[in-house]
ZAPADO-991396 format. One record per residue (C-alpha): residue in one letter; x negated, y, z. Coordinates in steps of 0.001 Angstrom, whole numbers, plus 500000, padded with zeros to 6 digits. Layout:
N
aXYZ...
# end
This chain:
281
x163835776747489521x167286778455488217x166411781737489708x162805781291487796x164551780601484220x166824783509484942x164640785937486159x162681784646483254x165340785020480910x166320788298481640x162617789588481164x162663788324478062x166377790153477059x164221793374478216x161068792787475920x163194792497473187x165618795540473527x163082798437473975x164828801894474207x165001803901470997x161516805809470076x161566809178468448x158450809401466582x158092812431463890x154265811410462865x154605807730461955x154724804386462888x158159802310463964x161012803711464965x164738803129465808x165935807054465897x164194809731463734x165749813241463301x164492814782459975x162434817686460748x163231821170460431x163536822464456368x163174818695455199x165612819748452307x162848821887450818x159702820140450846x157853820629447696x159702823581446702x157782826569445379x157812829690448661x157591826805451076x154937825315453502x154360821880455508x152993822171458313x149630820476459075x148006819612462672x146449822948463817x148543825198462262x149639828450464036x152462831238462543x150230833653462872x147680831755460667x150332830714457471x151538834180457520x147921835431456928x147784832838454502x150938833647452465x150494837434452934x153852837769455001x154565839093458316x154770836455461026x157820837778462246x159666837884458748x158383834116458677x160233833352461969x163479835168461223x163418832950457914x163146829936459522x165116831109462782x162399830276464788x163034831030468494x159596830487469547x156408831097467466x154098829198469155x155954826276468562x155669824351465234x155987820741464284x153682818468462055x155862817956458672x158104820851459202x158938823299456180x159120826647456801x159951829470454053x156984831373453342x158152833909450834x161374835994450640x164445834491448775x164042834614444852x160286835265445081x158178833145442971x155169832697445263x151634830985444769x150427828239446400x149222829216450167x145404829032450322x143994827075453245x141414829270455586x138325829009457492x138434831556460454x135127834077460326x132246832430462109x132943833212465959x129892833518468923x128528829858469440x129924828250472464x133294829870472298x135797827165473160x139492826742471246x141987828625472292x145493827776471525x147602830466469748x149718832467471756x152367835896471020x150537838633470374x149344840072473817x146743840827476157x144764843755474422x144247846473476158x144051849092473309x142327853110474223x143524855870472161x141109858923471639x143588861241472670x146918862099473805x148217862551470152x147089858723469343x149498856293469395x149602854140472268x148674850196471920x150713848014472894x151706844453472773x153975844026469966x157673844482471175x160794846262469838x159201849511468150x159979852685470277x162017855573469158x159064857230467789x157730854348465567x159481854571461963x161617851863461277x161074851940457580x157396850609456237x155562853125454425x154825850676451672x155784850867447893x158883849239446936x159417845580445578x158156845714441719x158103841989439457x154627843179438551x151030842586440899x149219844961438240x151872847755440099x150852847094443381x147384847719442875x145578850005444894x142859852509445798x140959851423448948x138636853029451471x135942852136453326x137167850829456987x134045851297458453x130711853280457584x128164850321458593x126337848642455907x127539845027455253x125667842327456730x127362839458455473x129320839303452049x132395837346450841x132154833529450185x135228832055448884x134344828751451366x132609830195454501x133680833911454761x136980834720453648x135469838800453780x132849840746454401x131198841743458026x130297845699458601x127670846306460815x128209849261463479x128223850110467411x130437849520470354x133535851871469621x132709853062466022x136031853845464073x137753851372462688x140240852899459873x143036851675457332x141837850931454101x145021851870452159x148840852983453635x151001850194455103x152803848565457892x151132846818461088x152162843021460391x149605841927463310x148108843189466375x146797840992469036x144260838200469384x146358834804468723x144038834091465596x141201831942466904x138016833134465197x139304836669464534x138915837864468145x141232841333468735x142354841763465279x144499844117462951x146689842791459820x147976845813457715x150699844897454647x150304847280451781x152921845784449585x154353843286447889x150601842070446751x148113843096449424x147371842750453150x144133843831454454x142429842202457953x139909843631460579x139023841518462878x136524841793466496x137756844485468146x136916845935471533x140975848097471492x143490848349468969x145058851517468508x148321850590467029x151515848047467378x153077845987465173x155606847437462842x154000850751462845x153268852615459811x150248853869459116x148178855992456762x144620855688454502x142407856880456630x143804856762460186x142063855045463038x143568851932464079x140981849966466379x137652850726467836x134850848182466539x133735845689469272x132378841622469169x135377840106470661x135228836229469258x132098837159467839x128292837115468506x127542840833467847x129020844155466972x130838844391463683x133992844732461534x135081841457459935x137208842724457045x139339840866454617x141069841769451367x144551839699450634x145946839338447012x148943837664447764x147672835668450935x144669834747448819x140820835861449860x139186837996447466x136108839541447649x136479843572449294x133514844527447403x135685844603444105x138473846897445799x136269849366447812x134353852425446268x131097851894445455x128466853903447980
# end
């Protein structure tokens, strides 16, 4: 009977002295860390992040480069992001706007989640030997310039405006809506030119954006980014400069169910409608 109450005993000194619990979501705990930025919440040029998030997806959203995102936040890994954390979203001293949330462009029926990863695996085709060669985004070579070709910081948007192109000669099949397509879709065939509606700087190339399939995020300036999304190859790398006009991906219907450009206007990581920035036809 002694060795029952003790054994007894000593079960019940267990129950009652769990082992601390780190829990960052809710509920009770003995030993919380605060998350990462938890100084800035609520601060204008910041962002908490919410379940599903990616990098790649609040940079589109605050009309930054992922990578200038993660070097603000000394992120060593960008796939990895915490519920509740604040990040910085917009340069020191910048007065931002609120980031928009996004709906992805519809994708082909079926098509199960994928979870975010680096830029990587597209395997881009250049017309010719004078084309720039795709890659996955790494350290830009020797023959990539290392300064944007992008105007310089002004305090006004009206400065930053800009004359568009076309980025595809299709006729649109679907236009923008604010809630269900953040752009407008260009019909077109299997390897049709895909071209840069204004000069700027590659800020994405890769297919980490669920919904966007192989897909192309130029920055313009301090005001504008411009996305083209469903790609079959991408013909340039991140932090390459490129021209109005230029090729820069071949049309395709990856994360899509047909052939066509998805392509998005950015006013400060907001969705506005192309149709008001391109040339009428």
């Amino acid at each position: 009977m002694a060795v029952m109450l003790l054994s007894a005993g000593c079960a019940t000194r267990r129950a009652s002295s769990p082992a601390p619990v780190e829990d960052r979501i809710g509920g009770a705990v003995t030993d919380v860390k605060p998350l990462p930025g938890a100084e800035n919440a609520g601060k204008a040029g910041f962002y908490t992040v919410k379940p599903g998030d990616t990098l790649f997806r609040i940079a589109l959203d605050s009309g930054q480069s992922w990578r200038d995102i993660q070097a603000w936040n000394n992120l060593t890994n960008p796939n990895i992001l915490e519920v509740g954390q604040i990040l910085r979203v917009q340069p020191p001293g910048a007065t931002p706007p609120p980031v928009a949330a996004v709906t992805p462009p519809a994708a082909t029926p079926g098509t199960a989640a994928v979870t975010p990863v680096a830029p990587s695996g597209v395997v881009p085709r250049p017309l010719s030997s004078s084309d720039p060669v795709p890659l996955a985004p790494a350290t830009p070579s020797a023959t990539t310039p290392a300064t944007p070709a992008v105007p310089p910081n002004t305090d006004s948007a009206g400065a930053d405006e800009l004359n568009f192109v076309w980025p595809a000669q299709g006729t649109v099949i679907a236009g923008f809506d604010e809630a269900k397509n953040k752009g407008v879709s260009i019909a077109g065939r299997v390897g049709d030119p895909v071209i840069a509606a204004a000069d700027g700087r590659v800020v994405y190339a890769g297919a980490g954006l669920r919904g966007y399939g192989n897909l192309v995020i130029l920055k313009h300036n301090n005001t504008y980014l411009t996305a083209y999304a469903h790609n079959q190859a991408l013909l340039v790398r991140e932090d390459q400069s490129v021209r109005q006009g230029q090729k820069i991906a071949e049309m395709g219907s990856s994360d899509t169910d047909r052939v066509k450009l998805h392509f998005e206007v950015r006013r400060q990581g907001k969705p506005v409608d192309p149709l008001n920035h391109l040339p009428r036809r």
